[in-house]
C-alpha positions in Angstrom: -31.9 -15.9 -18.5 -30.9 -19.0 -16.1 -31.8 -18.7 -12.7 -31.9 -22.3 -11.2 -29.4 -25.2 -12.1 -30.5 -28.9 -10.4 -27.7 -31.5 -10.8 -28.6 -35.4 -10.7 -25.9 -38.4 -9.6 -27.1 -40.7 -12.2 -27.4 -44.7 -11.1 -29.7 -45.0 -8.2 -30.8 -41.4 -8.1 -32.0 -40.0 -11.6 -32.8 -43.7 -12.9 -33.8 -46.6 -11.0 -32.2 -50.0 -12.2 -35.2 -52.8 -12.1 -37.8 -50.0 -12.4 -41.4 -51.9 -12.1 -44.1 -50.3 -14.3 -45.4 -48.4 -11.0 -41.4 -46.6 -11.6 -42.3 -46.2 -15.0 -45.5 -43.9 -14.1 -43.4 -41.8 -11.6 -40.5 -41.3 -14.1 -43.1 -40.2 -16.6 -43.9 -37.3 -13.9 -40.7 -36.7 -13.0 -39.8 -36.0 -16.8 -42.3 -33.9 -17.6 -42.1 -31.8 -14.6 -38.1 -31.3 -15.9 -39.3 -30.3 -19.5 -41.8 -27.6 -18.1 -39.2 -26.1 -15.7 -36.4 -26.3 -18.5 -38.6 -25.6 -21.2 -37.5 -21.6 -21.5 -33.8 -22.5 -20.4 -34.6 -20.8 -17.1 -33.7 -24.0 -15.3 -30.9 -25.8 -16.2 -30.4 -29.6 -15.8 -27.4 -31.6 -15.8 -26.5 -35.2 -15.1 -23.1 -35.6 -12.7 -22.0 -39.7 -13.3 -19.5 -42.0 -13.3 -20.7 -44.2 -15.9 -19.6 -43.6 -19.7 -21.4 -41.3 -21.7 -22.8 -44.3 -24.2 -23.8 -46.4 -21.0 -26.2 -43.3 -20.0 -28.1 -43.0 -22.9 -28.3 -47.0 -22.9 -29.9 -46.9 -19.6 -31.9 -43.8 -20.8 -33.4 -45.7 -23.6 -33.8 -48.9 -21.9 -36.6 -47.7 -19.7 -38.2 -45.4 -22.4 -36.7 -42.2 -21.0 -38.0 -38.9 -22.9 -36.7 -36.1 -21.5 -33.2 -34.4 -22.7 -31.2 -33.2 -19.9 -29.1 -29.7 -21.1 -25.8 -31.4 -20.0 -24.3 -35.2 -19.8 -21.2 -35.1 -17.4 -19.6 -38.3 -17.9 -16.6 -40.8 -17.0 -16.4 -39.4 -13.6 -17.3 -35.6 -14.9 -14.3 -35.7 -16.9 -16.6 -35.3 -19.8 -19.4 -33.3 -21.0 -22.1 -33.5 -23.5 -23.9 -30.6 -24.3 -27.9 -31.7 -25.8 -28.1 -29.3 -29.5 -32.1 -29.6 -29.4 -31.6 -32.4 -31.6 -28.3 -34.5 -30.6 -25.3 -34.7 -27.7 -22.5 -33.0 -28.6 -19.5 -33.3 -26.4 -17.9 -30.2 -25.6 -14.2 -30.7 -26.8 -12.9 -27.6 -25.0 -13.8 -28.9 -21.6 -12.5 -32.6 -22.3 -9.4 -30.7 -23.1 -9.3 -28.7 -20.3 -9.5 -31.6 -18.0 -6.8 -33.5 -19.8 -3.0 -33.5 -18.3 0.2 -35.0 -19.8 1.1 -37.2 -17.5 -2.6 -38.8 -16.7 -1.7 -41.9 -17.9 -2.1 -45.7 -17.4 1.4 -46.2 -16.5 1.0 -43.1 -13.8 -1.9 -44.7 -12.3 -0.6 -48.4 -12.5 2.3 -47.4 -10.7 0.0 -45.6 -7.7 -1.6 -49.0 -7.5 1.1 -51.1 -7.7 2.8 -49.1 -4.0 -0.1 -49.8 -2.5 -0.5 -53.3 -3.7 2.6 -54.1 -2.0 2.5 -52.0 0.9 -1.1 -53.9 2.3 -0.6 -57.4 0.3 -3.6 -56.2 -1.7 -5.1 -55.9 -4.8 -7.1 -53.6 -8.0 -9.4 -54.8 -10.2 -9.7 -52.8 -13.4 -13.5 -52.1 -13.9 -13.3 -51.9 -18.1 -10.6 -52.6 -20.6 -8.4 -48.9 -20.8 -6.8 -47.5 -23.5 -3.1 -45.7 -22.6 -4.7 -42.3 -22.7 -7.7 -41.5 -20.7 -9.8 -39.0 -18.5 -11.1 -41.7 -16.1 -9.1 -44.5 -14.4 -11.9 -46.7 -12.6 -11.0 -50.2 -10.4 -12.2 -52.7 -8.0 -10.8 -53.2 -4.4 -12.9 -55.9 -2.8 -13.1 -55.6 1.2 -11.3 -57.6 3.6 -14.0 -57.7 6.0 -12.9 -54.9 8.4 -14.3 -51.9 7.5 -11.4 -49.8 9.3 -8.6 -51.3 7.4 -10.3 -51.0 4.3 -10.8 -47.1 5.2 -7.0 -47.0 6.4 -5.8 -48.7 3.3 -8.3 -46.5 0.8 -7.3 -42.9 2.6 -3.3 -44.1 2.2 -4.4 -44.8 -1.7 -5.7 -41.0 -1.7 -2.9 -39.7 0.1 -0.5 -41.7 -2.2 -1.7 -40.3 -5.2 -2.3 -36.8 -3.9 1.1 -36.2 -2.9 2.2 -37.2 -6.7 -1.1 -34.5 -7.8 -3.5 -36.8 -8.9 -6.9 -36.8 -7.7 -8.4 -40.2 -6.6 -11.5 -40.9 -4.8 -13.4 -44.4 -3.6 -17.1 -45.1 -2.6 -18.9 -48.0 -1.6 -20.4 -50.2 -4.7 -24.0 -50.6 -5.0 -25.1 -54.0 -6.2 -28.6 -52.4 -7.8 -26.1 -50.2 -10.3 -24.4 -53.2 -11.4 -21.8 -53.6 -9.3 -20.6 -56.2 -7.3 -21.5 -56.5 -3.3 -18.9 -56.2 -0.6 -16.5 -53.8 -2.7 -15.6 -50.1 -3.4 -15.0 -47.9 -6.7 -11.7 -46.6 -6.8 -11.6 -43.6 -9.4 -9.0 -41.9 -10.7 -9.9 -38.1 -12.5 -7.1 -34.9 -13.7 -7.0 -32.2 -11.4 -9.7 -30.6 -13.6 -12.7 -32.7 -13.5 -15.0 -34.4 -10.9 -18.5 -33.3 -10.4 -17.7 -31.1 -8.0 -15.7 -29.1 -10.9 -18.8 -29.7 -13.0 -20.7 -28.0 -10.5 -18.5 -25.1 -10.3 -18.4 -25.2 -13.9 -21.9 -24.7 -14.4 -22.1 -21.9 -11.8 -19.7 -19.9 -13.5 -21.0 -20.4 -16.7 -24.4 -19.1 -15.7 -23.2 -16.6 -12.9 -25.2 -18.6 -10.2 -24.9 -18.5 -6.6 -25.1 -21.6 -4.6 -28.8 -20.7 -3.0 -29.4 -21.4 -7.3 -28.5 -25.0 -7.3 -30.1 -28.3 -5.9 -28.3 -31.3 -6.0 -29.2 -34.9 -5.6 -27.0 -38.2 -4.8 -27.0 -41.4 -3.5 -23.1 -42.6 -3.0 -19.9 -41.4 -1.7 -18.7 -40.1 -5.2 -21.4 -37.4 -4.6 -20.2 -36.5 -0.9 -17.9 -33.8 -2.4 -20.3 -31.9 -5.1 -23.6 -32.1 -2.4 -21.2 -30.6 0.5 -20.3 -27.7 -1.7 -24.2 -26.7 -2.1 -26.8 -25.2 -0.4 -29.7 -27.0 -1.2 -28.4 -31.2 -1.5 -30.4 -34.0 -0.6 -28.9 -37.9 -0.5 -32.0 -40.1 -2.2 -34.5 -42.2 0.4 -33.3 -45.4 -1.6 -29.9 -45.0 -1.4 -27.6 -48.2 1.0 -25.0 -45.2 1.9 -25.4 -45.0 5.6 -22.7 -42.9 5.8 -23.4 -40.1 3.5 -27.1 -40.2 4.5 -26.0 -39.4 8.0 -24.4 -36.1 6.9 -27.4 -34.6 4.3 -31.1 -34.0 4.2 -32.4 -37.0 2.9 -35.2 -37.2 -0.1 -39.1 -37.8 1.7 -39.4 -40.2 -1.2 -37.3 -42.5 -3.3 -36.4 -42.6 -6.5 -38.4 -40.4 -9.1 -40.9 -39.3 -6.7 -38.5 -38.2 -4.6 -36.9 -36.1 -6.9 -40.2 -34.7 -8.2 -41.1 -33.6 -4.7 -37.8 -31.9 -3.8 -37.4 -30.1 -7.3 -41.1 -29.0 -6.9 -40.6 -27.3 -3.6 -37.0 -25.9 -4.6 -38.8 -24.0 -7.6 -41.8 -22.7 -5.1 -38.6 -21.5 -3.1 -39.4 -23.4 -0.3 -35.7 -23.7 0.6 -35.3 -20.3 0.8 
């Protein structure tokens, strides 16, 4: 029987870009203290990301990662990959679930396009998309005043709201690969996100929120960490934003998350 479920943001909180060897060491702990936890599926664990599903296990195995995580939500959480014991499988049924007719390129371009105009600005696609997809994900690189960009990101979201799709931005972070002084600008159906993950895996396993700890580091985790009981933003993240508005890890990083998870399963947070 499941009685915990801890949910990970993936770049810059479940694995550190640049990790030294001293990172490697508390990774090592990190993963094993996740195996013994999960080992009877009383504790499920599930990574909540943005990045494709192939780029995750790239990472993964790049740094020697071990450890299996039960679920892979990917492309924004409009994706899930289920771990068989020996192999990811993605679960078709929710892909399809999150899917919607008119979630198309053309949609989206034209979104962009009205705000393009209206500000004399512009959207850099971040990858090359095919006509079809779950995940819409671009550039907008800051003008230098932190208020217009706000104004001009919140009319984006309004924009597309009011025509029901669901977009979202969040400050880049140079250490996961993106570029400095810009913002992610993601578009997702109506029935994905991590914070429908979430909700997804609390249903699944009849869990109440006092059940679930969740960790982030950037504004794409603002929603899912709000909507939980137990949330902490990571020590290392450049958010000052979001750290302002959650508990905040006593460590960064790996230890970080080993020290949190440890006391949540000794029901510290109780």
């Amino acid at each position: 029987m499941t009685n915990h479920l801890i949910l990970f943001d993936f770049d810059e909180t479940y694995f550190k870009h640049n990790s030294s060897r001293h990172d490697i060491t508390d990774m090592r702990e990190m993963e094993n203290l996740l195996s013994k936890i999960s080992a009877n599926q009383d504790v499920i664990i599930a990574i909540l990301t943005g990045s494709s599903f192939n780029d995750v296990l790239k990472k993964m195995n790049s740094i020697g990662m071990l450890y299996k995580p039960n679920y892979i939500f990917s492309d924004l959480s409009s994706k899930m990959h289920a771990w068989t014991g020996l192999k990811y499988e993605e679960i078709d049924a929710y892909r399809e679930n999150s899917q919607q007719e008119s979630f198309t390129k053309k949609d989206i371009d034209r979104i962009l396009i009205k705000i393009s105009n209206k500000y004399n600005v512009n959207f850099v696609p971040q990858r090359r998309f095919n006509e079809v997809e779950t995940f819409y994900n671009f550039y907008f690189y800051s003008l230098g005043n932190l208020e217009k960009d706000r104004g001009i990101l919140l009319d984006l979201i309004a924009y597309a709201h009011s025509l029901n799709y669901k977009a979202s931005y969040n400050i880049c972070n140079p250490l996961a690969g993106d570029p400095p002084n810009a913002y992610d600008i993601n578009f997702i159906p109506q029935k994905a996100g991590k914070l429908y993950a979430t909700q997804f895996l609390m249903n699944k396993y009849s869990l109440p929120k006092d059940s679930v700890l969740g960790f982030g580091d950037s504004g794409n985790d603002e929603e899912f960490l709000s909507y939980l009981k137990h949330s902490f933003v990571m020590a290392n993240s450049s958010d000052k934003e979001l750290k302002s508005k959650f508990n905040i890890t006593k460590q960064p990083y790996y230890k970080g998350i080993s020290t949190h998870v440890t006391e949540f399963m000794e029901g510290k947070y109780n």
